[in-house]
N, C-alpha and C positions, 0 to 999 in steps of 0.2 A: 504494500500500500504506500505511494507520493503522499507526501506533506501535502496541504493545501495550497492552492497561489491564492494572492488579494488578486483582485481586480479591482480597478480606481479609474478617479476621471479625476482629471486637473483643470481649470480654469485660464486661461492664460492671461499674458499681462496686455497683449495686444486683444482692445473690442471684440467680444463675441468667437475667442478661438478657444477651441478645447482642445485637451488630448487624452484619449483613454486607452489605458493598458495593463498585463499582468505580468507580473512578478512569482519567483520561487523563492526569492530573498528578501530578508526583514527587509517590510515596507518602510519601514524610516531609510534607510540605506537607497532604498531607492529613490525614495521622493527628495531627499538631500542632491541627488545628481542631477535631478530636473530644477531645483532650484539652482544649483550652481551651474547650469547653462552644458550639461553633458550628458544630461539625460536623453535626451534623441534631439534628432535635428528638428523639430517641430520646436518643441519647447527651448531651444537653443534660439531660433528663431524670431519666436513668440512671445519668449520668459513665462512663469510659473510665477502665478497670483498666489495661489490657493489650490489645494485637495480640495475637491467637491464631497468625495466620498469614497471608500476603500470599505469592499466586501471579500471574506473568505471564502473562495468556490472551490468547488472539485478540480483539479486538475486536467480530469479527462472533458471537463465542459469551459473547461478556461476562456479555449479560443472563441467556441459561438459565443459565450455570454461576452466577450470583448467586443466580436462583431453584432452583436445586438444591440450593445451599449452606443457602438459608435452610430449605426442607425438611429439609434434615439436622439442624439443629440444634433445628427445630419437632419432629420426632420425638420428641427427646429431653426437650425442658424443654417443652415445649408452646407450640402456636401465638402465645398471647398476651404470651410471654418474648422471643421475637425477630419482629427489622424489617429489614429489607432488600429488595432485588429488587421484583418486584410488593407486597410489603405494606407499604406504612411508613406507612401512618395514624396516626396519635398524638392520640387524644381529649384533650383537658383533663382530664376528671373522671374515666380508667379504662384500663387496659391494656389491657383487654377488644377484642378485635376484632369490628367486627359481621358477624354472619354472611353478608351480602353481599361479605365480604374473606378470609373463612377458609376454607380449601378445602374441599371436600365430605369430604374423609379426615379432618377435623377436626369433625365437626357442622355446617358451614356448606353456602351455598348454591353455590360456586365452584367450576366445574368446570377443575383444572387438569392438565398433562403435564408436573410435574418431578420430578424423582428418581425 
């Protein structure tokens, strides 16, 4: 039997961008790298406001409940505001995701099954 991962969502420093994602190591250790600007290239980016909120899941359901999470929050501020799960692409010159990465319920070409 796996420990369990947190799964979390971060708020970011830049208007309206999140980032969600899991972890297998103490979540402080983690969220300490996204505040200090090396936690992913999003939050590097972005900057880290705030933890929204960090839940203990199963491991073997880690990944969908991240791309769930990200879906939730792509509903509301739109796809191109958050990164996590299946999407973390992070162009140089654009937030923009290419439509080979945005799901089809967003104008893209990507057929997916979250949320």
């Amino acid at each position: 039997m796996y420990p369990p991962c947190t799964l979390y969502a971060v708020q970011c420093k830049t208007a309206r961008t999140f980032y969600v994602g899991t972890t297998i190591r103490h979540k402080k250790k983690r969220f300490k790298e996204h505040f200090a600007g090396w936690g992913c290239k999003w939050t590097k980016r972005h900057g880290c406001r705030r933890i929204l909120g960090s839940w203990s899941v199963d491991p073997g359901l880690a990944s969908q409940l991240e791309n769930e999470l990200w879906m939730y929050y792509a509903r509301i501020y739109g796809p191109d505001r958050v990164r996590g799960g299946d999407v973390t692409i992070v162009d140089r010159g654009t937030d923009e995701l290419p439509d080979w990465v945005k799901p089809a319920e967003f104008g893209g070409t990507r057929y997916v099954e979250w949320g």
